[in-house]
Residue frames relative to the residue before (quaternion, step in Angstrom):
aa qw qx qy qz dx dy dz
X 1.0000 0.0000 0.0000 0.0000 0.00 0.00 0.00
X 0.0949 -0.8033 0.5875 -0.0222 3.53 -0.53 1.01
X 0.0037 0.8452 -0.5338 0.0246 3.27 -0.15 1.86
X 0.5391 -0.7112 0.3080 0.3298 3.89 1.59 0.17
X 0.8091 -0.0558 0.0017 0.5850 3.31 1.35 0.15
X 0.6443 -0.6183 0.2583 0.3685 3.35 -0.82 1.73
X 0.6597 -0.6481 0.3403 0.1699 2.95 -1.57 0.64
X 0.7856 0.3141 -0.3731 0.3806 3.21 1.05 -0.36
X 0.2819 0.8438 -0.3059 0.3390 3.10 1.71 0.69
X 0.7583 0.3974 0.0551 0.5138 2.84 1.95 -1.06
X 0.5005 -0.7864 0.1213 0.3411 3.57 -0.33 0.80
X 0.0826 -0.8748 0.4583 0.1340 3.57 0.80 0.99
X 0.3407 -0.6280 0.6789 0.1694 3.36 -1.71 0.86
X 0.2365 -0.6702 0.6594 0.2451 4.19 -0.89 0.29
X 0.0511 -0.7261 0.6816 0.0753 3.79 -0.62 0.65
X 0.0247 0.7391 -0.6691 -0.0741 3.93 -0.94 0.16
X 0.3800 -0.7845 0.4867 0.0564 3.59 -1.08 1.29
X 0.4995 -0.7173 0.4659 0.1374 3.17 -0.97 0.93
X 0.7520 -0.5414 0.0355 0.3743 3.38 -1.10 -0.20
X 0.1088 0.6971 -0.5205 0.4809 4.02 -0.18 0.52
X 0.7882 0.4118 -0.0741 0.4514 3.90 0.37 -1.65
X 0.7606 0.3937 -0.4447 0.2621 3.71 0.31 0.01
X 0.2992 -0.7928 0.5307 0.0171 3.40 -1.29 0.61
X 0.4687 -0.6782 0.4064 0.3941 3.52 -0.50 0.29
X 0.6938 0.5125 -0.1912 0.4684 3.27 -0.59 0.53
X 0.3613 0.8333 -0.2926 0.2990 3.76 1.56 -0.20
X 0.7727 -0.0527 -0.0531 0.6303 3.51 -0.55 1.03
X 0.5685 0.5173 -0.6223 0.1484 3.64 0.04 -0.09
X 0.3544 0.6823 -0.4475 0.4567 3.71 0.96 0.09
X 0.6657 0.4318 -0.2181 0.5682 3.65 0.36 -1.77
X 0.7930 0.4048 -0.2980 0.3443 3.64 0.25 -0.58
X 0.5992 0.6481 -0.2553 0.3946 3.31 1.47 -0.50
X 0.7125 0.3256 -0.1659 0.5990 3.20 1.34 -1.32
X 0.8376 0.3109 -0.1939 0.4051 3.78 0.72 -0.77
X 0.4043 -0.7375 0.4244 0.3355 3.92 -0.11 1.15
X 0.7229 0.4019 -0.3748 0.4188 3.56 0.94 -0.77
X 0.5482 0.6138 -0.3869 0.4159 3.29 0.85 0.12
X 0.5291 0.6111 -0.1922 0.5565 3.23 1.39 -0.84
X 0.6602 0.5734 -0.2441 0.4192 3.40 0.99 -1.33
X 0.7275 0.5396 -0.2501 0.3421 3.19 1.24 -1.24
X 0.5771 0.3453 -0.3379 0.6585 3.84 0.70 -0.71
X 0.5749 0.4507 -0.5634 0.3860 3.90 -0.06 0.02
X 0.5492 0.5451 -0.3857 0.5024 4.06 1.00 -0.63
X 0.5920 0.6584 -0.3949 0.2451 3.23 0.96 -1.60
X 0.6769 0.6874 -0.1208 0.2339 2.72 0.88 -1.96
X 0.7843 0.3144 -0.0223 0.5343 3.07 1.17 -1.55
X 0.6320 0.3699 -0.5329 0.4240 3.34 0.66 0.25
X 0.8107 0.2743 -0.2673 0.4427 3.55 0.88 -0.08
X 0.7427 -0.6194 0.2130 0.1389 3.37 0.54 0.84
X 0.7021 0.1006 -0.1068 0.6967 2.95 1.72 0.14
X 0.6375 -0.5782 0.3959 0.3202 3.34 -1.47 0.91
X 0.4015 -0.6512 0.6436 -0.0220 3.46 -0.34 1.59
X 0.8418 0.3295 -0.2577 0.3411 3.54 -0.29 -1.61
X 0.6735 0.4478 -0.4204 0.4113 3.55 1.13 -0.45
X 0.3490 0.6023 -0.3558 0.6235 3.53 1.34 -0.10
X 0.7128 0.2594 -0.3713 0.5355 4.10 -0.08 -0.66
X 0.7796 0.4218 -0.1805 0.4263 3.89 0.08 -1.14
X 0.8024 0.2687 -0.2454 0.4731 3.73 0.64 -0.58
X 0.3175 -0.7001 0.5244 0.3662 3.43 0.96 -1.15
X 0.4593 0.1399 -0.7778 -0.4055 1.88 -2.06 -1.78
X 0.8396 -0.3785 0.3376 0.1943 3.23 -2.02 0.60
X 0.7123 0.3507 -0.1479 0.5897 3.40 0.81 -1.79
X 0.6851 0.4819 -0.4241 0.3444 4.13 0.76 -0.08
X 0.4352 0.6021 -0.3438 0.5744 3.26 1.98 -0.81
X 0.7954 0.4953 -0.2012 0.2856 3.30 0.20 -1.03
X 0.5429 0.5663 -0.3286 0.5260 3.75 1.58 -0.11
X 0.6879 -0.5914 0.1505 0.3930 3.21 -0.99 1.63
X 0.7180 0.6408 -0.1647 0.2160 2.81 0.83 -2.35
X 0.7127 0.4806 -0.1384 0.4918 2.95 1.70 -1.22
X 0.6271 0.5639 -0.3699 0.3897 3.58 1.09 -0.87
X 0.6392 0.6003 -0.2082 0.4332 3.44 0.77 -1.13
X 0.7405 0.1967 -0.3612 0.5316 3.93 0.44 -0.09
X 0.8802 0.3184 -0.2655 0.2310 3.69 0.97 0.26
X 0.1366 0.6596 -0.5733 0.4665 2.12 1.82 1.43
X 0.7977 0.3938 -0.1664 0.4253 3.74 0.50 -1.37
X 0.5722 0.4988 -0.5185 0.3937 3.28 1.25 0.71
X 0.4504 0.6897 -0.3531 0.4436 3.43 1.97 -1.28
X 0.8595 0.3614 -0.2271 0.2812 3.23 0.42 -1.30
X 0.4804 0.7031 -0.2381 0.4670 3.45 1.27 -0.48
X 0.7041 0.2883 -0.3836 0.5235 3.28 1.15 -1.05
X 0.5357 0.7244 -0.3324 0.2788 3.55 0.73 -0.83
X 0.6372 0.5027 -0.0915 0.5770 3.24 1.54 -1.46
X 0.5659 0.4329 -0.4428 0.5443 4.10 0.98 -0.59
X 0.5153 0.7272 -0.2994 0.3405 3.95 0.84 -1.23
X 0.7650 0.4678 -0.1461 0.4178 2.82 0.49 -1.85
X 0.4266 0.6878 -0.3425 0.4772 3.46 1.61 -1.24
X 0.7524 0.4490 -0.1080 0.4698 3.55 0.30 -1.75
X 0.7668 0.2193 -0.3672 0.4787 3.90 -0.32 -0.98
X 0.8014 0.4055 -0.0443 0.4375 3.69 0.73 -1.18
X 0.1531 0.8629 -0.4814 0.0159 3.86 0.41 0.18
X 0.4998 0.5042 -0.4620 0.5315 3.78 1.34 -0.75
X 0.5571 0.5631 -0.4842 0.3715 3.98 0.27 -0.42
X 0.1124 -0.8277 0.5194 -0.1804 3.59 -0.43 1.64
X 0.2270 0.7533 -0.6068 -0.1128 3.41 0.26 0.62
X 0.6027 -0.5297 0.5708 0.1742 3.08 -2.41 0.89
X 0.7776 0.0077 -0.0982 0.6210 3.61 1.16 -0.40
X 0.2271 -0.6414 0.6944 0.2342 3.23 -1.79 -0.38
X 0.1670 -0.6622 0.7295 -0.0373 3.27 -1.63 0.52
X 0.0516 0.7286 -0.6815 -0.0448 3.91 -1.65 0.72
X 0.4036 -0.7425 0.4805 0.2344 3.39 -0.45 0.43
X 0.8156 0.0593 0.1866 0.5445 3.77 -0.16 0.39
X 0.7581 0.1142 0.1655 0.6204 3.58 -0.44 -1.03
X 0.6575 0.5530 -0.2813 0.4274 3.69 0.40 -1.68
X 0.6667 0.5284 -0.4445 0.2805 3.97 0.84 -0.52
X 0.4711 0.7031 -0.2960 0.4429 3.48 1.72 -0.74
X 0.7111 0.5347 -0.2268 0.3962 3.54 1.12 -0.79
X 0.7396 0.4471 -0.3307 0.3791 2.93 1.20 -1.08
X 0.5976 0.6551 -0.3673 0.2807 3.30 1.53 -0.77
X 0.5946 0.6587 -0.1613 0.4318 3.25 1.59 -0.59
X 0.6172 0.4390 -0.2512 0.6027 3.33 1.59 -0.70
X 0.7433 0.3510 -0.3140 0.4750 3.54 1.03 -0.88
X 0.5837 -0.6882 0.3031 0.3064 3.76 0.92 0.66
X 0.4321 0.7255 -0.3708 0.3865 3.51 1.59 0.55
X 0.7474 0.1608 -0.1095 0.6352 3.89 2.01 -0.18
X 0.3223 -0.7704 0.4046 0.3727 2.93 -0.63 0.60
X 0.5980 -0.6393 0.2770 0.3962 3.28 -0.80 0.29
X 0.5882 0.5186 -0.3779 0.4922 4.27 1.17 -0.61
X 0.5043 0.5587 -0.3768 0.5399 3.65 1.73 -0.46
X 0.7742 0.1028 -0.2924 0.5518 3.69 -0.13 -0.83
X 0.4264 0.3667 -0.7356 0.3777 3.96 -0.41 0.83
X 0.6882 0.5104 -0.2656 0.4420 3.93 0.33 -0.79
X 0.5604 0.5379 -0.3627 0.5148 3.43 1.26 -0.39
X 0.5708 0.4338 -0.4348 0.5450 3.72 0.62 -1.77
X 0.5523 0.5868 -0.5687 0.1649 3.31 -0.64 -1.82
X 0.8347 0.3855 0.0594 0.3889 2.96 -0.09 -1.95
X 0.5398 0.5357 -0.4060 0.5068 3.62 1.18 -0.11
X 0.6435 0.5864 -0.2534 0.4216 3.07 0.90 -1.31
X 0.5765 0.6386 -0.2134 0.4629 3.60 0.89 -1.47
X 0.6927 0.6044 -0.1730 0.3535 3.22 0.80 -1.45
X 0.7818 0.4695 -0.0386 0.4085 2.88 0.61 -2.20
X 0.6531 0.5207 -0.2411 0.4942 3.59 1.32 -0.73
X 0.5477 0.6031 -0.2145 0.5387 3.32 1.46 -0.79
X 0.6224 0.6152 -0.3456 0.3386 3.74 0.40 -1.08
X 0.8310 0.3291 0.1044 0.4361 3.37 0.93 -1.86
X 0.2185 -0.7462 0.5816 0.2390 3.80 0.31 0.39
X 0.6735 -0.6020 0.3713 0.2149 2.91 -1.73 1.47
X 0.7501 0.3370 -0.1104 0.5582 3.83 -0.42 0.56
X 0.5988 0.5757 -0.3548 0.4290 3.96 1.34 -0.31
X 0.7503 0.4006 -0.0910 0.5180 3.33 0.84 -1.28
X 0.1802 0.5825 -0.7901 0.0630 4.21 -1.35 -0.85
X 0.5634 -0.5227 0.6073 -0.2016 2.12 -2.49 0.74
X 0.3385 0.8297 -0.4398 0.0590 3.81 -0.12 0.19
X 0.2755 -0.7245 0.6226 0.1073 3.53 -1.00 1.06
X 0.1922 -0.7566 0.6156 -0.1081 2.90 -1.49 1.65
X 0.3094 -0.7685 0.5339 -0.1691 3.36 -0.29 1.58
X 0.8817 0.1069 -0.0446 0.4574 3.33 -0.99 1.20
X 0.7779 0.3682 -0.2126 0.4627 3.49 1.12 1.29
X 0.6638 -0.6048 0.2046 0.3895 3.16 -0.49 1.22
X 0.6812 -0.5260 0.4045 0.3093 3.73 -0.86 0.27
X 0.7262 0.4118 0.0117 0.5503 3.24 0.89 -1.69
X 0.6753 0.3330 -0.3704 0.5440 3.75 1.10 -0.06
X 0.5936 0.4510 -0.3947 0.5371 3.59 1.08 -0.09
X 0.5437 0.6150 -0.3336 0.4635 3.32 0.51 0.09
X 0.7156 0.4106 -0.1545 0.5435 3.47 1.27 -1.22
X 0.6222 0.5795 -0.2879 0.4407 3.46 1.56 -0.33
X 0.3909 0.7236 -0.3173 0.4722 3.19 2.22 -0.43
X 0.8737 0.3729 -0.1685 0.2632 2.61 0.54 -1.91
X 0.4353 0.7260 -0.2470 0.4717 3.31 1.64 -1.01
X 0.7242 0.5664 -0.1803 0.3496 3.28 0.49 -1.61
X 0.6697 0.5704 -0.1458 0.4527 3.61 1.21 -1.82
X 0.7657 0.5073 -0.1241 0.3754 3.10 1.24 -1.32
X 0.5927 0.6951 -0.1139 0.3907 3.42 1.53 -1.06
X 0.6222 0.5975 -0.3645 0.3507 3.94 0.83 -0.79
X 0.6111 -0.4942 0.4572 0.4162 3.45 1.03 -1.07
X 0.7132 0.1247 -0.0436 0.6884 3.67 1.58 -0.37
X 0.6118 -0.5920 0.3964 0.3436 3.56 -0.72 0.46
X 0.0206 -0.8383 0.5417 -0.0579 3.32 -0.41 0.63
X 0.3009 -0.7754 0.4832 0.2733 3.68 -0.68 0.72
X 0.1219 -0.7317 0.6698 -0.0343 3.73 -1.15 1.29
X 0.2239 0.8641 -0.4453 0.0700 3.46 0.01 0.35
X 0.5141 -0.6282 0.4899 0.3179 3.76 -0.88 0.53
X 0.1282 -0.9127 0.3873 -0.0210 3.22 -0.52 1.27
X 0.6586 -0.0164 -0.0382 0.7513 3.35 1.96 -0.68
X 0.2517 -0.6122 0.7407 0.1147 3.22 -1.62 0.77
X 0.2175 -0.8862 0.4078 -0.0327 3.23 -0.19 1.18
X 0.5419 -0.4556 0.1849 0.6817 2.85 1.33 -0.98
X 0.8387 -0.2807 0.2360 0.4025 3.49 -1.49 0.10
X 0.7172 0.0131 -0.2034 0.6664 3.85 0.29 0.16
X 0.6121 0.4838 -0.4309 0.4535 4.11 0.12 0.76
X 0.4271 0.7395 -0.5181 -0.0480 3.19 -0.89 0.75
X 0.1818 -0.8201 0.4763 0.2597 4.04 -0.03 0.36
X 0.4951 -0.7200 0.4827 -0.0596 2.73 -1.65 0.62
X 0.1439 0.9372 -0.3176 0.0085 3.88 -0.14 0.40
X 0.1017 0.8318 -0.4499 0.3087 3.49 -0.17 0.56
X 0.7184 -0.4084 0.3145 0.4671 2.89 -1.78 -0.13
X 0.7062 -0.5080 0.2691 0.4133 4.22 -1.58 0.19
X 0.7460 0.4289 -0.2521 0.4428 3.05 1.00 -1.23
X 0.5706 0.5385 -0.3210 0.5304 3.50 0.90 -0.44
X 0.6299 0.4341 -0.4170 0.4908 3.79 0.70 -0.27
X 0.6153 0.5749 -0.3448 0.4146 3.61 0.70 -1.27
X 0.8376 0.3301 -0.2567 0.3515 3.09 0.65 -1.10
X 0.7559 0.1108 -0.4218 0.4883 3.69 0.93 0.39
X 0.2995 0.5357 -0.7039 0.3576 2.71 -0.09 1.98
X 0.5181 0.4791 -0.4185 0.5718 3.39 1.54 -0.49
X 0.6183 0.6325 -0.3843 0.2645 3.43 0.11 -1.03
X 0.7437 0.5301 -0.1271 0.3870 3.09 1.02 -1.62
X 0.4786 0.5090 -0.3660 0.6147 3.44 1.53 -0.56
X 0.6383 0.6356 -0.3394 0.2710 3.70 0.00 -0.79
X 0.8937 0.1403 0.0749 0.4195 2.79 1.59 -1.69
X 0.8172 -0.2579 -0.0461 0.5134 3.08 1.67 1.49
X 0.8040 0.4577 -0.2824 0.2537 2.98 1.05 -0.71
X 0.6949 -0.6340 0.1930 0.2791 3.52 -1.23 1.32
X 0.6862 0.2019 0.0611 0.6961 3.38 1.71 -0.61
X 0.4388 0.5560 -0.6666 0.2322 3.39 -1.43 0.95
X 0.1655 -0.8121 0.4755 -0.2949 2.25 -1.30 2.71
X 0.3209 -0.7319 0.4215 0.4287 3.90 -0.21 0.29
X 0.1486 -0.6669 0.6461 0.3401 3.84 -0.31 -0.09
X 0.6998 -0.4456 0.5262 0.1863 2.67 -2.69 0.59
X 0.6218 0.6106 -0.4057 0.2756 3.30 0.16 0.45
X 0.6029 -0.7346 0.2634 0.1659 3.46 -1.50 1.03
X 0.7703 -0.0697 -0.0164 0.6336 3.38 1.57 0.26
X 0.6849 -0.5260 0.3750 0.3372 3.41 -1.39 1.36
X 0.0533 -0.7040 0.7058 0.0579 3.65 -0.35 1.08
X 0.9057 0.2597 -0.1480 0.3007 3.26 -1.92 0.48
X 0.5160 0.5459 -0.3759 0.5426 3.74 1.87 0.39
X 0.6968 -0.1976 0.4092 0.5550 3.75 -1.89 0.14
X 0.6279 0.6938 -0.2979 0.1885 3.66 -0.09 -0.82
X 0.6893 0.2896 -0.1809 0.6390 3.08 1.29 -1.12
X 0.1198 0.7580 -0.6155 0.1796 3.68 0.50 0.77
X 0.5790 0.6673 -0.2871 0.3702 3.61 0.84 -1.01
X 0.6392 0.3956 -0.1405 0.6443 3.32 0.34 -2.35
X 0.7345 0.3591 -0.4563 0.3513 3.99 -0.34 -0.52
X 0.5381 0.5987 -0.3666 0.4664 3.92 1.14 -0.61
X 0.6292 0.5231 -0.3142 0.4815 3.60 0.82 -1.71
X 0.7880 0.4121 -0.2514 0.3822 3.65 -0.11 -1.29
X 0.5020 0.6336 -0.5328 0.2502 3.71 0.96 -0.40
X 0.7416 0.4805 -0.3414 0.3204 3.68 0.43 -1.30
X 0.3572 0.7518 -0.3722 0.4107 3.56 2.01 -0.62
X 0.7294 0.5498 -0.1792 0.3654 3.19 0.35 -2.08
X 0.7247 0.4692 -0.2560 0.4349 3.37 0.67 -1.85
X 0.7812 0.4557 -0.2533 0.3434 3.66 0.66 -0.67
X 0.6175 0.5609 -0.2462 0.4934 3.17 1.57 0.49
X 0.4751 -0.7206 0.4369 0.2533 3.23 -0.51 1.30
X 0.0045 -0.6871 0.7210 -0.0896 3.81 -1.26 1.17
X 0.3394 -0.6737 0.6559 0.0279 3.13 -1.58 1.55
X 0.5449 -0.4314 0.5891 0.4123 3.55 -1.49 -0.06
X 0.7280 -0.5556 0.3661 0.1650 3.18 -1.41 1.14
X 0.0675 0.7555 -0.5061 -0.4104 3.87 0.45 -0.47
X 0.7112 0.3508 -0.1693 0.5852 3.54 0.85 -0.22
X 0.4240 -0.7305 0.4578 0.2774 3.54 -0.83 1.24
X 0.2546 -0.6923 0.6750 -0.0187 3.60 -1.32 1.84
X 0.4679 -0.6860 0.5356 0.1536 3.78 -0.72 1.44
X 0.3084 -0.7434 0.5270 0.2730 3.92 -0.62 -0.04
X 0.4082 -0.6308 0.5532 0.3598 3.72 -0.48 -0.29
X 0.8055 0.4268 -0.1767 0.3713 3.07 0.80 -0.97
X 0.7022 0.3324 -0.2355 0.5840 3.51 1.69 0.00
X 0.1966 -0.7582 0.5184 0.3432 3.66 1.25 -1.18
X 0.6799 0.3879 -0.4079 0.4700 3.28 0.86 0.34
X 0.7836 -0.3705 0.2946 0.4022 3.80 -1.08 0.46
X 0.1678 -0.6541 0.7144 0.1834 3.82 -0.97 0.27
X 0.2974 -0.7964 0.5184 0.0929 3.81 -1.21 1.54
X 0.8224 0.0901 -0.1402 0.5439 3.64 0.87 0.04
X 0.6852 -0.4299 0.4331 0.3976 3.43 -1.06 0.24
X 0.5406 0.6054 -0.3671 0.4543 3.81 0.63 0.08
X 0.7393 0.4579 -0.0201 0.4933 2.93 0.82 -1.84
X 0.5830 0.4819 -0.3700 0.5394 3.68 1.08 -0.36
X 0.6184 0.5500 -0.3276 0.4558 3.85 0.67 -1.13
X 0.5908 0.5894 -0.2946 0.4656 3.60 0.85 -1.27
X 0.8715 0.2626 -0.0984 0.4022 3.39 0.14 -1.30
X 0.3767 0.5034 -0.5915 0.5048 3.73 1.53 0.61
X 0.6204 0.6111 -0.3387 0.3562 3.81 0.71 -1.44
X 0.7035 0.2821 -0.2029 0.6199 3.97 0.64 -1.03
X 0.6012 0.4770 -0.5039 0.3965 4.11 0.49 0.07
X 0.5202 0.7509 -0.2734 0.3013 3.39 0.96 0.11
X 0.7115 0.0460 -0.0172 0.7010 3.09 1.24 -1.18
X 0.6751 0.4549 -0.3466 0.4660 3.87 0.73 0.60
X 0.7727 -0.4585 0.2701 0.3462 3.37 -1.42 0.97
X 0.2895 -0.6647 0.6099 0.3199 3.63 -1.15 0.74
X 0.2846 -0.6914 0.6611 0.0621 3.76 -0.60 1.07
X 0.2024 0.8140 -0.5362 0.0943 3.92 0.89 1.35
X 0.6442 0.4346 -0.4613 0.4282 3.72 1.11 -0.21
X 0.3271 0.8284 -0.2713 0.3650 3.38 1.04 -0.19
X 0.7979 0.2711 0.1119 0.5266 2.59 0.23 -1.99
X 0.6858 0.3418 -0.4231 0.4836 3.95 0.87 0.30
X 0.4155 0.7092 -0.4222 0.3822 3.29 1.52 -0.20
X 0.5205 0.7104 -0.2910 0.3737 3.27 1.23 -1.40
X 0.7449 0.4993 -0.2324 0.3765 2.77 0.23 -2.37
X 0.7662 0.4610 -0.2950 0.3369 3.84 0.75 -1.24
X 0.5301 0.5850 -0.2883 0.5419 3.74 1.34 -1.43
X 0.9693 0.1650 0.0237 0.1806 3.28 -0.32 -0.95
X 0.4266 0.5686 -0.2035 0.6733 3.00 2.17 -0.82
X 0.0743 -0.7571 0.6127 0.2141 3.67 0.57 -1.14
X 0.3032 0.8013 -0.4645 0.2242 3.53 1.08 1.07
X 0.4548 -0.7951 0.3987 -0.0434 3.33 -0.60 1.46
X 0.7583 0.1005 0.0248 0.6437 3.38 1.20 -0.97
X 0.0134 0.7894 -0.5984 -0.1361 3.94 -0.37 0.81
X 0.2667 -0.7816 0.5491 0.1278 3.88 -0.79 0.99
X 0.0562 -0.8237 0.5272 0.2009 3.37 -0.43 0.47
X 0.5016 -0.7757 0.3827 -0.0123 3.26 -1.37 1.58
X 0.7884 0.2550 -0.0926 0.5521 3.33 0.67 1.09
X 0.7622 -0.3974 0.1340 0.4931 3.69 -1.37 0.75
X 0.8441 0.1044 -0.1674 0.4987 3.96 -1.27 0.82
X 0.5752 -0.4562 0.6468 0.2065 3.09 -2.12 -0.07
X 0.3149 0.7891 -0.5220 0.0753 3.58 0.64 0.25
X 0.5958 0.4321 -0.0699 0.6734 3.78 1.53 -1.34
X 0.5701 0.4196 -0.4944 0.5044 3.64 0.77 0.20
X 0.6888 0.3837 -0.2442 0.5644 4.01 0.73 -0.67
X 0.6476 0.3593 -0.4572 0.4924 3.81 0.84 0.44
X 0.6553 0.5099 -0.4049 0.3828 3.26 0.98 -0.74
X 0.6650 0.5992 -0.3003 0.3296 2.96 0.90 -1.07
X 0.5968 0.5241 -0.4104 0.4480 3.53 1.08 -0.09
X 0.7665 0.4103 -0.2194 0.4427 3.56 0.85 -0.90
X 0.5421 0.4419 -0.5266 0.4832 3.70 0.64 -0.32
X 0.4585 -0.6989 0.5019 0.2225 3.67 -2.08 0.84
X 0.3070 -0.7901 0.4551 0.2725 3.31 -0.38 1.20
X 0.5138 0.6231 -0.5130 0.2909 3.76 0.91 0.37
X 0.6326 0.6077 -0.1617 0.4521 3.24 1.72 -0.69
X 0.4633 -0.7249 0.3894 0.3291 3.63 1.58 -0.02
X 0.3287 0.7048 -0.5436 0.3158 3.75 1.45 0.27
X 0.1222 -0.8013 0.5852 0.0223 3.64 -1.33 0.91
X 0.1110 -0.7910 0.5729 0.1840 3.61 -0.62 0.28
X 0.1062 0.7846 -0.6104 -0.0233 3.41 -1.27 0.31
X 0.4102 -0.7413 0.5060 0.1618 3.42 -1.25 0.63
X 0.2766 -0.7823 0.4635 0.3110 4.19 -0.16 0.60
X 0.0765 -0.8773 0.4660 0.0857 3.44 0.74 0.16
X 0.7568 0.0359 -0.0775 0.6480 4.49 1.36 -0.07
X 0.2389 -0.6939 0.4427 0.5152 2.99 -0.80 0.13
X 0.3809 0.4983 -0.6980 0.3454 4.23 0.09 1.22
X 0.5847 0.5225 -0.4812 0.3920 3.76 0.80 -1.14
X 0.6973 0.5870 -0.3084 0.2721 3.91 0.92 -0.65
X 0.4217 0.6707 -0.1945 0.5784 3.02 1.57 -1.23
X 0.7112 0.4328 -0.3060 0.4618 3.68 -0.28 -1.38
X 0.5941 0.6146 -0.2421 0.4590 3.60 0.76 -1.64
X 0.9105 0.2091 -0.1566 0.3206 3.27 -0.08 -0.92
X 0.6126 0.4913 -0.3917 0.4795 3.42 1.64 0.04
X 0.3606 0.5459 -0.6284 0.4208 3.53 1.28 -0.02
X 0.6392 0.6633 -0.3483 0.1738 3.11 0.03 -1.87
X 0.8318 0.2348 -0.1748 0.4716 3.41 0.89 -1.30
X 0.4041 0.5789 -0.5955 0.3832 3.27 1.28 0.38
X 0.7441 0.5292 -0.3005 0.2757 3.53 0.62 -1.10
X 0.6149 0.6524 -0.3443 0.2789 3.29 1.27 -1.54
């Protein structure tokens, strides 16, 4: 990636990604080469009672792969990755933060607004929640590809309205400018997925996944987790943390807690919310914080390439190293 001048020269956003992104085998690199990284999943461990990190690094797959479980190790993977990054890389300054879904729990943690043994105990239980809300096999998910925003939306509505009984279809991520998913009840998904073929669009797909995240649906899991939320101590941000649910910054530790509660059952607003980072942040370089490059291939659609915005994903900590000595070869 050839951004012409060093990175911490430049105004870098940290994004961290949510679930979708974990893998077996996560951060154990970062932990190998970087004690505080190491340090992190060792917290993991102990604030939740059981050995998380062997669970990131060994698996099995399908145990990684259960909400309850996926969701605090993502935000441990990414935490450690982000303490690392502290360590190999400190001039690296971001001006904002950003989490996708799940990923918003990180940033608050990185931007010192949660603590971090608090939001493992948060996922846990989100996760718990969110699976709980929706019987297996009631609900789904579908990404729609290659279509306006505002006509997928009408396919929601069209869709919800159309079975014979009301059914919830709702916009669930705004992914980026030709991406959006959907979530809701089954039959109401199926059917604007048909819809959407009908009416243009280049792609429309069910996803793997175990229950309509981010729809009317999770009203429940978002009810359950409130008293969670309220009983947990939240700081002011030191470092502005985007919301999903607004796309604009949260200003105090109140206001961050508030908008995990409504990010539950309401649209992630993720182009939105990197617009910010670019319009107004004036953020130049977004890093993504944690296992893969998923949010490095969304961002990368939405940032303007007339403006010279770059994404990039740290993927070791050599892939960093390399990174940053181009950089100063170039600067």
């Amino acid at each position: 990636m050839s951004l012409g001048m060093s990175l911490a020269s430049r105004k870098i956003a940290f994004i961290f990604p949510g679930q979708g992104a974990q893998k077996v085998g996560m951060g154990r690199v970062w932990a190998e080469a970087v004690p505080a990284a190491r340090a992190a999943f060792e917290e993991a461990d102990e604030a939740l009672g059981f050995p998380l990190s062997r669970l990131c690094w060994e698996g099995p797959e399908e145990e990684l792969g259960l909400t309850e479980n996926t969701q605090p190790a993502l935000v441990a993977a990414s935490i450690a990755i982000h303490r690392a990054l502290g360590v190999l890389a400190p001039e690296l300054a971001p001006v904002a933060m950003a989490g996708h879904s799940l990923g918003e729990y990180s940033a608050l943690v990185a931007a010192g607004a949660l603590g971090f043994a608090d939001a493992l105990r948060l996922v846990r239980r989100r996760g718990q929640l969110m699976q709980e809300a929706v019987p297996v096999g009631v609900g789904a998910m579908a990404a729609i590809i290659g279509m306006d925003p505002a006509a997928i939306a009408k396919v929601a509505a069209d869709a919800a309205g159309s079975g014979g009984v009301e059914e919830v279809c709702a916009v669930a991520n705004l992914n980026g400018p030709a991406q959006t998913v959907l979530a809701g009840h089954k039959g109401a998904i199926d059917r604007a997925v048909a819809l959407a073929r009908e009416r243009g669009a280049r792609k429309a797909t069910l996803l793997a996944v175990s229950a309509p995240f981010h729809s009317p649906l999770m009203r429940p899991a978002r009810e359950g987790l409130a008293p969670l939320l309220a009983a947990t101590p939240f700081h002011d941000p030191r470092v502005p943390v985007v919301s999903n649910v607004d796309a604009v910054p949260v200003a105090s530790g109140d206001a961050a807690r508030e908008a995990l509660a409504r990010q539950i059952d309401s649209p992630v607003r993720w182009v939105e919310s990197v617009q910010w980072m670019e319009d107004v942040a004036g953020v130049q370089v977004f890093v993504e914080v944690g296992p893969g490059n998923v949010l490095t291939g969304l961002t990368r659609r939405i940032v303007r390439g007339d403006r010279g915005a770059r994404t990039t994903a740290v993927s070791d900590p050599d892939h960093l190293r390399q990174l940053l000595a181009e950089e100063e070869g170039e600067s």
